[in-house]
C-alpha positions as CSV (number, residue, x, y, z in Angstrom):
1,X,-132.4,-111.0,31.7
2,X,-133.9,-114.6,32.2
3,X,-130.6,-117.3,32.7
4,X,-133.6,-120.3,32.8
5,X,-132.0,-121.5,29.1
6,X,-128.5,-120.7,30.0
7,X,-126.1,-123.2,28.6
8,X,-123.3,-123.9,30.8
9,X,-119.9,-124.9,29.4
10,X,-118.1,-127.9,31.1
11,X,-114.7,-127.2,30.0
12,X,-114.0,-123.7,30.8
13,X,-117.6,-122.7,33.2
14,X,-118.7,-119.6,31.0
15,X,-122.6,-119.0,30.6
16,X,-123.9,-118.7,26.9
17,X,-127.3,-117.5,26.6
18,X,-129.8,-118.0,23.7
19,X,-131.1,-114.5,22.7
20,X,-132.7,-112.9,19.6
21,X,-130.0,-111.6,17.6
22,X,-127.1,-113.5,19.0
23,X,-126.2,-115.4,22.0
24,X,-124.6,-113.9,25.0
25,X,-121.6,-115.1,26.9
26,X,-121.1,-114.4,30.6
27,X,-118.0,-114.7,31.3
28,X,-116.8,-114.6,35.5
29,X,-115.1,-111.1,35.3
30,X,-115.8,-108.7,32.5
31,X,-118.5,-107.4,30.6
32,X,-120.5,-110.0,28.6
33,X,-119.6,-110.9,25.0
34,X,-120.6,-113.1,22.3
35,X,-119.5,-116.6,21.1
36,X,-116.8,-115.1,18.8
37,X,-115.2,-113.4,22.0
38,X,-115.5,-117.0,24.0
39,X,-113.5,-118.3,21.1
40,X,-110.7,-115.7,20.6
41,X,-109.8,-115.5,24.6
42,X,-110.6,-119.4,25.8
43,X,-111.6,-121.9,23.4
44,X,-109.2,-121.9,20.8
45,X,-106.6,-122.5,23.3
46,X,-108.2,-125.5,24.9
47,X,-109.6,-127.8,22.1
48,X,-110.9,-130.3,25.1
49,X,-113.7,-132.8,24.1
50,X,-117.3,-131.2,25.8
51,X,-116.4,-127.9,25.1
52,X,-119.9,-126.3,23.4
53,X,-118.4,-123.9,21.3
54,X,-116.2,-125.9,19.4
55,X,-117.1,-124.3,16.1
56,X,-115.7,-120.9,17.0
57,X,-118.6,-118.5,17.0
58,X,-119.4,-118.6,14.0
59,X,-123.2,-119.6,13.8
60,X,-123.7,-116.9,16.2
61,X,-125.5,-113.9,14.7
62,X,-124.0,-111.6,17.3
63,X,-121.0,-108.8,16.9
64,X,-117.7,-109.9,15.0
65,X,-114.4,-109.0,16.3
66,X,-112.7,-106.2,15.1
C-alpha cells in the first residue's frame, strides 16, 4: 500500500489515504477504518479549525457504521 498521497491531519495526526472505493484511515493503534470511523471516535469531539474531515465522512464512498 503506497502512503506517497497520504493526507495527514493537523489536529488529531491520523493518515487518510485516497483509494478506489473509499479512503482509508490509519489511525496510531487499531486496525484501519474509513472517514466515517475518524468522525464517530475523534472528530466530532474536537470541531478545531484545520481539521480535514470536518464534513464527517460523508463523501467517502467507503463502509458506513453500523
Amino acid at each position: 500500500m503506497s502512503e506517497a498521497g497520504a493526507q495527514v491531519c493537523p489536529i488529531c495526526g491520523v493518515k487518510i489515504l485516497k483509494l478506489i472505493g473509499g479512503d482509508r484511515v490509519l489511525f496510531s493503534s487499531g486496525p484501519p477504518g474509513t472517514r466515517s470511523l475518524l468522525w464517530a471516535k475523534v472528530c466530532q469531539y474536537t470541531q478545531k479549525p484545520g481539521c480535514i474531515n470536518q464534513d464527517g465522512g460523508s463523501g467517502s464512498t467507503g463502509q458506513r457504521l453500523p
